[in-house]
One Martini backbone bead per residue (centre of mass of N, CA, C, O) as a GRO file, in nm:
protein
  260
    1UNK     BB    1  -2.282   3.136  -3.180
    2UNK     BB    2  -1.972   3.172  -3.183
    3UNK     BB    3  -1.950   3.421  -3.075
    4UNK     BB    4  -2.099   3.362  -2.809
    5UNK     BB    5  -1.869   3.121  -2.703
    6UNK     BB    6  -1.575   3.264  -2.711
    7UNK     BB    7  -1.580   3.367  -2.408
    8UNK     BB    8  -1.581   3.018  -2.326
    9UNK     BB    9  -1.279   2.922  -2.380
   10UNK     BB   10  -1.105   2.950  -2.155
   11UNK     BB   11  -1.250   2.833  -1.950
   12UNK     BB   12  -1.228   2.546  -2.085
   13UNK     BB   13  -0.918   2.525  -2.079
   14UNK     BB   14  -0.884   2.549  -1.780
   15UNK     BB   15  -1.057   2.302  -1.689
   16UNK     BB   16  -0.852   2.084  -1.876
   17UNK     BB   17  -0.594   2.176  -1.768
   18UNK     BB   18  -0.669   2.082  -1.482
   19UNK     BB   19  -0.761   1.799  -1.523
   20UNK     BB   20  -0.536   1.664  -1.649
   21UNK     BB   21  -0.304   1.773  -1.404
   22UNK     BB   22  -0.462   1.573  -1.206
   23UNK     BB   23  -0.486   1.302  -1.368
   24UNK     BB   24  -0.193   1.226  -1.346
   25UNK     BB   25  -0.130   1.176  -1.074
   26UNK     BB   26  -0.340   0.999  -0.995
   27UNK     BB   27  -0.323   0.752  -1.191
   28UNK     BB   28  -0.014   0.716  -1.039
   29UNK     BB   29  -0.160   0.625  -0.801
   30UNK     BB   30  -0.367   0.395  -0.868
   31UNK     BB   31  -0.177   0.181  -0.996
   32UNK     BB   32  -0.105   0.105  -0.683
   33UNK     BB   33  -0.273   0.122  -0.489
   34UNK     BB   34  -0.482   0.008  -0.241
   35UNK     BB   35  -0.697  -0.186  -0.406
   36UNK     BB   36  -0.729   0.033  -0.645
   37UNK     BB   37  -0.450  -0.142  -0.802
   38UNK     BB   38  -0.498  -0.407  -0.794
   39UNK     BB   39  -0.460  -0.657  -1.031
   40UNK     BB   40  -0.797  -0.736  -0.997
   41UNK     BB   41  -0.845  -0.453  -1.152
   42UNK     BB   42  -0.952  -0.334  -1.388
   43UNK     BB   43  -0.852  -0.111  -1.670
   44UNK     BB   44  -1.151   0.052  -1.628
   45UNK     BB   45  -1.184   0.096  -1.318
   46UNK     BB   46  -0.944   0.277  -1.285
   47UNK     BB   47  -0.973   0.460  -1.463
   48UNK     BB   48  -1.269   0.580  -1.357
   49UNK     BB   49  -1.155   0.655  -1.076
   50UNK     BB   50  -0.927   0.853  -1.155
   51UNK     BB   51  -1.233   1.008  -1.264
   52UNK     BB   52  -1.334   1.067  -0.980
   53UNK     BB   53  -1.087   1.174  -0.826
   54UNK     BB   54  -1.047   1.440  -1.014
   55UNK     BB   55  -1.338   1.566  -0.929
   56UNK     BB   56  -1.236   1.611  -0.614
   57UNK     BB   57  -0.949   1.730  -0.623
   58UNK     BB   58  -0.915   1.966  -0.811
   59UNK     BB   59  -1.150   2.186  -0.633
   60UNK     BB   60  -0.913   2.200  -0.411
   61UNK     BB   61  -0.628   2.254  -0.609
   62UNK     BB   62  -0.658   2.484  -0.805
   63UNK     BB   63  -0.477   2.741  -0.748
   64UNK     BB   64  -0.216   2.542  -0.753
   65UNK     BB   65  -0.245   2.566  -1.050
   66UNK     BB   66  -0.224   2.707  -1.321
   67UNK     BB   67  -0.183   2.835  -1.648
   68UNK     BB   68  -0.210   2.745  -1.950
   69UNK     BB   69   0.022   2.711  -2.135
   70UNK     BB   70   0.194   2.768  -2.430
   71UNK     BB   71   0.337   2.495  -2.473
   72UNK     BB   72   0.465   2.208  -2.489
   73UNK     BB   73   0.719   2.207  -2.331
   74UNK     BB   74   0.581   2.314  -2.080
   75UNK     BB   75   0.379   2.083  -2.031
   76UNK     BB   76   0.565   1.885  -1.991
   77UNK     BB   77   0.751   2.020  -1.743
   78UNK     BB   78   0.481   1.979  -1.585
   79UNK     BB   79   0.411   1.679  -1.585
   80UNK     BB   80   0.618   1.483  -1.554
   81UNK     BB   81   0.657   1.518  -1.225
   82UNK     BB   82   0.351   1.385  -1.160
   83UNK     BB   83   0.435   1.110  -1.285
   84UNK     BB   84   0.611   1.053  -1.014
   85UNK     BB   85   0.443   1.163  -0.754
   86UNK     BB   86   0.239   0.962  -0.778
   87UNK     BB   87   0.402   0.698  -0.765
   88UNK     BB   88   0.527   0.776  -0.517
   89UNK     BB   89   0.313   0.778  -0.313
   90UNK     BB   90   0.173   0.490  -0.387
   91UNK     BB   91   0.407   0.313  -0.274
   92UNK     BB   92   0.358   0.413   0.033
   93UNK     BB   93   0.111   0.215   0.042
   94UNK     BB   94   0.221  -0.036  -0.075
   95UNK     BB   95   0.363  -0.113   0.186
   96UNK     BB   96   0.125  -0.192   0.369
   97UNK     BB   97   0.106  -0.451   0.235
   98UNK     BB   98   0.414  -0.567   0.243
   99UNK     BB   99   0.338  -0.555   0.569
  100UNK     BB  100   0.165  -0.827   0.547
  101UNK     BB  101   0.319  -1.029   0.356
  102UNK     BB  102   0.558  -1.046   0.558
  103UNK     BB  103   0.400  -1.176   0.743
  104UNK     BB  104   0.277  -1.393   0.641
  105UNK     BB  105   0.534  -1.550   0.565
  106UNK     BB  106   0.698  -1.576   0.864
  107UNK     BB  107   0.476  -1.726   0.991
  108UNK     BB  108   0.486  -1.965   0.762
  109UNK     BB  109   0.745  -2.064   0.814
  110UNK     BB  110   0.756  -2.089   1.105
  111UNK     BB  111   0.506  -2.310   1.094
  112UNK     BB  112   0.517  -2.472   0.824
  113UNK     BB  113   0.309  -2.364   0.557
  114UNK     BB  114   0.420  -2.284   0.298
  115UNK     BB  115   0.429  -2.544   0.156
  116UNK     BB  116   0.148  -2.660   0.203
  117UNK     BB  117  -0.022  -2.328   0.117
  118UNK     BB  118   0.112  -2.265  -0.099
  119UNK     BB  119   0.170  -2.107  -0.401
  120UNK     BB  120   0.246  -2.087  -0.764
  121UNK     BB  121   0.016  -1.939  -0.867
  122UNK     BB  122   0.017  -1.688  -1.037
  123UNK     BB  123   0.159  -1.359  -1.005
  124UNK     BB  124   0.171  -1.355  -0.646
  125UNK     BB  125   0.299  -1.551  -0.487
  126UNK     BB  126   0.168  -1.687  -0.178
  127UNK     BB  127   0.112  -1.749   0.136
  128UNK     BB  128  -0.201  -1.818   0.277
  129UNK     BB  129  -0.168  -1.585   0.507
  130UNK     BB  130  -0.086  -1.369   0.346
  131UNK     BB  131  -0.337  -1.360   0.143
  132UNK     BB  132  -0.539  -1.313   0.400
  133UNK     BB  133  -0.439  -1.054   0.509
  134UNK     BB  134  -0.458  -0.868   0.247
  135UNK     BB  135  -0.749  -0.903   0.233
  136UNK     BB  136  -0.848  -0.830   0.539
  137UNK     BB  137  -0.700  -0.536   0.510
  138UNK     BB  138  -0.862  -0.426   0.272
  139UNK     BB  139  -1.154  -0.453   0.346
  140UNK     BB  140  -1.094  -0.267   0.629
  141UNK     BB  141  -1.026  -0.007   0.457
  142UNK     BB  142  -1.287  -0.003   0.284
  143UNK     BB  143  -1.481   0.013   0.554
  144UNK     BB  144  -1.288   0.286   0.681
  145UNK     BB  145  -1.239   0.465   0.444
  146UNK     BB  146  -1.064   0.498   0.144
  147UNK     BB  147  -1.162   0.711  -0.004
  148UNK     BB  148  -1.124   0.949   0.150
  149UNK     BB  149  -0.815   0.916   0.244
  150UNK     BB  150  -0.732   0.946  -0.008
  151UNK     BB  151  -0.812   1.194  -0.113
  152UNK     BB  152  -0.672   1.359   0.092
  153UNK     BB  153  -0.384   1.217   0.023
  154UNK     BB  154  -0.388   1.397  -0.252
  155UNK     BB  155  -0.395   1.668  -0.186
  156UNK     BB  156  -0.177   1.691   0.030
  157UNK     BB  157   0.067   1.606  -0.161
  158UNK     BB  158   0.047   1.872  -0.290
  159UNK     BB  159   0.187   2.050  -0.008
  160UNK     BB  160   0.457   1.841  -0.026
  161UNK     BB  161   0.437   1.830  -0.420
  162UNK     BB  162   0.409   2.061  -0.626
  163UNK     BB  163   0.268   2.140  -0.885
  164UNK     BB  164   0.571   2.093  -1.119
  165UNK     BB  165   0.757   1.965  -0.914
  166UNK     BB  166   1.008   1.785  -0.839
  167UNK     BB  167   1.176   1.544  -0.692
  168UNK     BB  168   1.347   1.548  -0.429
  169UNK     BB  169   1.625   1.336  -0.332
  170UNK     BB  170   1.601   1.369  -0.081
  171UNK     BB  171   1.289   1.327  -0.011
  172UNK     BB  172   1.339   1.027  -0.140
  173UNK     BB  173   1.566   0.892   0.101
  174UNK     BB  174   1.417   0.943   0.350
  175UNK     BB  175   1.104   0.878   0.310
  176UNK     BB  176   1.192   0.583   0.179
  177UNK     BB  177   1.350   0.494   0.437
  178UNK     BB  178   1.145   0.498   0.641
  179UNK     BB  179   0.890   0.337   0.480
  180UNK     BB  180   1.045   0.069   0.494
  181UNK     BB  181   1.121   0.051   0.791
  182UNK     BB  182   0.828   0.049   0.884
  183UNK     BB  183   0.736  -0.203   0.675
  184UNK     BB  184   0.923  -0.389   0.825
  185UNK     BB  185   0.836  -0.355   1.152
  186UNK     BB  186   0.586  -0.447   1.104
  187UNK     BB  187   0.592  -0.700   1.028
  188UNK     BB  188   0.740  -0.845   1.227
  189UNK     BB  189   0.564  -0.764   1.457
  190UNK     BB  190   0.299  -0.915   1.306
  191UNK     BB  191   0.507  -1.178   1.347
  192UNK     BB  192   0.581  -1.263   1.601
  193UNK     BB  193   0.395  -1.500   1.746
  194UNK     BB  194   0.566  -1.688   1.541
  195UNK     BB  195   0.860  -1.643   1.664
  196UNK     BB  196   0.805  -1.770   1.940
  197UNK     BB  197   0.693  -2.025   1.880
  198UNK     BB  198   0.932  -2.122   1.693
  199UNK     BB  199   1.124  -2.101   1.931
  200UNK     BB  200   1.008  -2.271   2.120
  201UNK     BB  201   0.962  -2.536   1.977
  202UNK     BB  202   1.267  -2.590   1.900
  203UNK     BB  203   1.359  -2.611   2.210
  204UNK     BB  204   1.185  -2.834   2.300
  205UNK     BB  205   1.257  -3.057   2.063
  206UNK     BB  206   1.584  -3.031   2.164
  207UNK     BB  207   1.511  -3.155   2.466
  208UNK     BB  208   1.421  -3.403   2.362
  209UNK     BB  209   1.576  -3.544   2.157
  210UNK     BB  210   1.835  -3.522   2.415
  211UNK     BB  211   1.648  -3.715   2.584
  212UNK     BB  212   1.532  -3.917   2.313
  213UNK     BB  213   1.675  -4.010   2.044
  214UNK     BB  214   1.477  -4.246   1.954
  215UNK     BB  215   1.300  -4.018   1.893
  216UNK     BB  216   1.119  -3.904   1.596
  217UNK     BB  217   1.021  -3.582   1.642
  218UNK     BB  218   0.957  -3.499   1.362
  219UNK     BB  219   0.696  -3.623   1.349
  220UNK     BB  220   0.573  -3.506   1.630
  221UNK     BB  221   0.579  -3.210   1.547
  222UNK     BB  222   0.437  -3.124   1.295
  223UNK     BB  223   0.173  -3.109   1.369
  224UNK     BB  224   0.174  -2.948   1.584
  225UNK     BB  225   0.291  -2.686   1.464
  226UNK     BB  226   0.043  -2.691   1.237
  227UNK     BB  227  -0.165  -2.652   1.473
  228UNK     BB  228  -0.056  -2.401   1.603
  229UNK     BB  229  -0.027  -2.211   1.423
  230UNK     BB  230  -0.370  -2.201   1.305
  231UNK     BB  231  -0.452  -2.094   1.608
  232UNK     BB  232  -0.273  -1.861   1.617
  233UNK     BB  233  -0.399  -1.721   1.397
  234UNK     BB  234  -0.688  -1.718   1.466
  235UNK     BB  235  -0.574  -1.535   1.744
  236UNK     BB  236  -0.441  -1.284   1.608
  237UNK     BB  237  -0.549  -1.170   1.326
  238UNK     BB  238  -0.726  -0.950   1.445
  239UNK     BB  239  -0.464  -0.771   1.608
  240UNK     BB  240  -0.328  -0.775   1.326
  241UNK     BB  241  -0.521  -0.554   1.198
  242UNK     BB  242  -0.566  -0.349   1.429
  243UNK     BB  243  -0.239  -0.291   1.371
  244UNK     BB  244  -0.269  -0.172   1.103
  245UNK     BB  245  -0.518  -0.006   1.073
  246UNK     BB  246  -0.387   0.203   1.224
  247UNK     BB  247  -0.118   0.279   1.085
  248UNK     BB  248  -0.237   0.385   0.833
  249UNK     BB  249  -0.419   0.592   0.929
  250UNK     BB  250  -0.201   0.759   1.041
  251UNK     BB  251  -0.069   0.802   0.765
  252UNK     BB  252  -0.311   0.931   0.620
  253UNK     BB  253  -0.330   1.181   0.775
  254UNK     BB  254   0.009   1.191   0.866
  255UNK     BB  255   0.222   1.192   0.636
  256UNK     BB  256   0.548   1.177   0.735
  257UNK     BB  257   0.566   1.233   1.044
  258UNK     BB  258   0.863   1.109   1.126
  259UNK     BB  259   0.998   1.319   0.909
  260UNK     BB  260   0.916   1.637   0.996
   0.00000   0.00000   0.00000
């Protein structure tokens, strides 16, 4: 019987390190990703992910793996290189969660809101709006497909930063600089209308108090400026996430189209 199973030793060696291969880049892909690598998500749901998501990658991307190596030497110096690009691409998307946390803080200081509802427990303390936004963010992410998108967004990656390739220098600080200024304009973006209303209000409160010393205007404009925060945010809410949520689903689409 063993004599009949070794003409499928090899194709079975195949199959393992084509496995392994896509495994290494995904898991630390994964590790950093958008909803699925979230602090909240069990280190065993992440994991069972990571091998869901290699049984789909895969045999997309056979061709471009290679044979399996003649060494251990061979096996790291190709392996090496994929958990680096995993990690590379994964926080590219963890960009645009930084830019709702980031929208979220500036709304908060800017309404005065962040010292009211920020909390200081947890691993990520941020103020309450931002925190709104990063969960209602991933929700609507996620209701709009982002298993797929990911998927695809994985496949891409191998035809940007072939299989056993090193990251570019080059292409590591262009890219990197993009999007990051990407993800500073967003947030700035979508937290602008908290920043001209925080602007009205105290330009309005500065003539108040010049036209009126003895008013103790910061009684009167607090409560005012976190009612109209809140109003704002209300009303803005929506807005801001369906501009969120353009932006990332074309990063998904065409990674780095500002960039090539």
């Amino acid at each position: 019987m063993i004599a009949e199973l070794q003409p499928f030793l090899p194709i079975s060696q195949e199959i393992l390190w084509l496995g392994f291969a896509v495994f290494i880049r995904i898991s630390a892909m994964m590790a950093v990703i958008p909803a699925f690598g979230d602090q909240v998500v069990p280190m065993r749901i992440r994991f069972a992910l990571s091998v869901m998501f290699t049984f789909v990658v895969a045999p997309a991307i056979a061709p471009l793996i290679g044979s399996v190596p003649q060494s251990l030497f061979d096996a790291s110096a190709l392996l090496g290189p994929e958990f680096l690009a995993g990690l590379f691409f994964g926080i590219l998307l963890r960009f645009f969660i930084f830019a709702l946390q980031l929208a979220g803080s500036i709304a908060a200081q800017s309404t005065s809101l962040a010292q009211i509802f920020g909390g200081s427990a947890g691993v990520d303390p941020q103020p309450a709006i931002a925190h709104t936004l990063v969960v209602a963010g991933t929700a609507l992410a996620a209701a709009a497909g982002l298993h797929v998108q990911a998927a695809s967004y994985m496949i891409h990656s191998y035809r940007l930063v072939p299989f056993g390739v090193a990251l570019h220098g080059d292409m590591v600080s262009t890219v990197g600089m993009a999007e990051v200024t990407r993800a500073f304009t967003l947030g700035f973006t979508l937290a602008a209308p908290f920043l001209i209303a925080s602007l009205i209000y105290n330009v309005v409160l500065g003539v108040i108090n010049r036209a009126m010393p003895q008013l103790m205007v910061s009684f009167v404009g607090a409560p005012a400026i976190t009612a109209g925060g809140l109003l704002l945010f209300f009303l803005a809410a929506p807005i801001m996430l369906a501009i969120w949520l353009a932006a990332y689903a074309n990063f998904m689409m065409v990674p780095f189209g500002a960039v090539q």
